[in-house]
C-alpha positions in Angstrom: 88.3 100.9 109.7 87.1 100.8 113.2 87.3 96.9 113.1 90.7 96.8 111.9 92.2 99.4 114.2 91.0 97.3 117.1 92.1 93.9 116.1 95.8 93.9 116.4 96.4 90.8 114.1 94.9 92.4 111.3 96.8 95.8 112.2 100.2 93.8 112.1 99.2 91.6 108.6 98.0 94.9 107.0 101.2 96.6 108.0 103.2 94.0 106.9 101.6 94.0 103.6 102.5 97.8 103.7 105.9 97.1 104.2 106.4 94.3 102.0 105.2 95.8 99.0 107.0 99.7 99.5 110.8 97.7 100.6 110.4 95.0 98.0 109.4 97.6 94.8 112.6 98.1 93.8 112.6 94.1 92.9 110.4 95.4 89.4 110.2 98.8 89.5 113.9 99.7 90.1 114.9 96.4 87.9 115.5 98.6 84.6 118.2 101.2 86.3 120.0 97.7 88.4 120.1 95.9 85.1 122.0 99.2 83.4 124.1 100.4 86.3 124.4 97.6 88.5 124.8 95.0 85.8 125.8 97.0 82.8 123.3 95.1 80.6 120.5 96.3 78.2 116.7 96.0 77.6 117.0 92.2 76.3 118.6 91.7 79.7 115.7 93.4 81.8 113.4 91.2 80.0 114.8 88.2 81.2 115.1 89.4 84.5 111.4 89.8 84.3 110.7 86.4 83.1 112.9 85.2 86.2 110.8 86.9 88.5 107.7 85.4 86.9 109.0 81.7 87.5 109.9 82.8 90.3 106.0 83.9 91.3 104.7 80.7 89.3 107.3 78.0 91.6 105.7 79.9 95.5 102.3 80.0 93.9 102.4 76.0 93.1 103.8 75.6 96.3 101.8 77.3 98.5 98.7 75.5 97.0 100.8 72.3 97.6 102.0 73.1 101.2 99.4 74.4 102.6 99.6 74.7 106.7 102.3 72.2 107.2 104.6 74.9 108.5 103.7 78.0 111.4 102.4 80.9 109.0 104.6 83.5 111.0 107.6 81.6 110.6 107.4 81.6 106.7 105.8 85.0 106.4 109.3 86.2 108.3 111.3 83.9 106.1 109.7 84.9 102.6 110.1 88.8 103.7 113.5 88.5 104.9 113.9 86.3 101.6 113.0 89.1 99.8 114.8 91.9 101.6 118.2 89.0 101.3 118.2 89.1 97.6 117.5 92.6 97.4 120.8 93.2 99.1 122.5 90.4 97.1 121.1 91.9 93.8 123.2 95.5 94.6 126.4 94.0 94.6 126.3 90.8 91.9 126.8 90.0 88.3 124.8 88.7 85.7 124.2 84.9 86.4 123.9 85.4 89.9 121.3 87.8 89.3 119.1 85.8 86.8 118.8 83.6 90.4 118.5 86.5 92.7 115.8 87.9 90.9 113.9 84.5 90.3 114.5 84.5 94.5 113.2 87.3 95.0 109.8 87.1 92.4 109.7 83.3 95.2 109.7 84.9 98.1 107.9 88.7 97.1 104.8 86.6 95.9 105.1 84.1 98.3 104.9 86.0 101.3 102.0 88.1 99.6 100.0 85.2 99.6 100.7 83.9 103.0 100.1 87.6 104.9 96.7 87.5 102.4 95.6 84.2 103.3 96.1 84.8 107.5 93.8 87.8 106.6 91.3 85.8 104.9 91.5 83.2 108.0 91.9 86.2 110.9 88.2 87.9 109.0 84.7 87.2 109.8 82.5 86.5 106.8 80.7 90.0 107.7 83.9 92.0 107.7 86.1 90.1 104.8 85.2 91.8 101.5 86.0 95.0 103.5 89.1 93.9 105.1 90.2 92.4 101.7 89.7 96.0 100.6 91.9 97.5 102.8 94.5 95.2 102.4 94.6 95.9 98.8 95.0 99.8 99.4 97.7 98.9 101.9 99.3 96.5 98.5 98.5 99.2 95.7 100.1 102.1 97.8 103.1 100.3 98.9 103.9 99.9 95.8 104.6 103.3 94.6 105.5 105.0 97.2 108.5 102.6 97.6 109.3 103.0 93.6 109.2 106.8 94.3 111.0 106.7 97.3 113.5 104.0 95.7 114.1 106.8 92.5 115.0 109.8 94.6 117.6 107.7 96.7 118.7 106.2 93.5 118.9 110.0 91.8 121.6 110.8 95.1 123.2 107.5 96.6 122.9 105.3 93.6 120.7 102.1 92.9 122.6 99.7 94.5 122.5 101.7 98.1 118.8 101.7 97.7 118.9 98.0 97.3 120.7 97.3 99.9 119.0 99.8 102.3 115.6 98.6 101.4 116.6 94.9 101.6 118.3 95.3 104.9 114.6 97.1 106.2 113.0 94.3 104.9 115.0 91.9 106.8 114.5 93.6 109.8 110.6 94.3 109.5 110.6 90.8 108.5 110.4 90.2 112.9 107.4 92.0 112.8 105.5 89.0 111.9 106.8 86.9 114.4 105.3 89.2 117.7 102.2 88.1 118.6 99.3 89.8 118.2 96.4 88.7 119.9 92.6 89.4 118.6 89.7 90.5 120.0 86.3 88.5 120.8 85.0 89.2 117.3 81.6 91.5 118.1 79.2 91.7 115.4 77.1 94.6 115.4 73.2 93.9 115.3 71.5 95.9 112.6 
């Protein structure tokens, strides 16, 4: 912990991992409740929405194996999290088709820019300090998470799903900047046993 609170890159990619996975949980988690009140669909039709955010995943997973550093990493970490935060917004106030695409979108972008925040971690890590970094970056993932589903269900309970949607889609865009600050890092001091 000591490491990471003094290198500032690794501060800003955990934190966006944070973020990412607590604004973009309503994406899954509040999917059921958008496909009945939103969409006025059934289980079948959740399903599917499932399975589109699954392609969705597979098609940025091919692609960032494909891509790999052609473009500036903070460029398309802030596009794939303002991707995600875009569709989220879309998804409160569409229909059927359009969602099947929204959600496929958003399954692109949410896994997408998981990947890319993940892999400037693994880059921005020494080989002593990785597995542990790693570590905390998964905590940062795994609590996200469900604090943004809980969150997301008690603003649904008063305001409705789609103004949690759209409120956590238009914080996503906006935290979507944070990865384009800079965020210089320490000489890397290794600790002699």
């Amino acid at each position: 912990m000591h490491f990471v609170r003094r290198r500032g890159d690794l501060l800003r990619s955990l934190s966006l991992i944070a973020i990412t996975a607590m604004l973009g949980a309503p994406v899954i988690s509040l999917l059921p409740a958008l496909t009945a009140e939103v969409l006025g669909r059934q289980a079948s039709s959740y399903s599917f929405l499932v399975t589109c955010f699954g392609i969705g995943a597979i098609v940025t997973a091919i692609g960032a194996a494909l891509l790999g550093k052609r473009l500036a990493r903070p460029v398309i970490i802030a596009a794939l999290i303002a991707g995600v935060g875009a569709t989220e917004m879309a998804l409160a106030f569409s229909g059927w088709r359009p969602a099947t695409v929204l959600v496929a979108i958003a399954g692109f972008a949410f896994v997408g820019a998981n990947i890319q925040i993940g892999t400037t971690i693994l880059q921005e890590t020494g080989d002593e300090y990785r597995g542990r970094v790693t570590s905390v970056q998964q905590i940062c993932f795994r609590t996200g998470q469900p604090l943004g589903a809980m969150i997301g269900g008690l603003l649904a309970d008063r305001t409705g799903i789609g103004f949690v949607f759209g409120l956590f889609g238009g914080l996503l865009i906006a935290s979507a900047l944070l990865a384009l600050v800079p965020a210089k890092a320490p000489p890397v001091v290794v600790p002699r046993p």
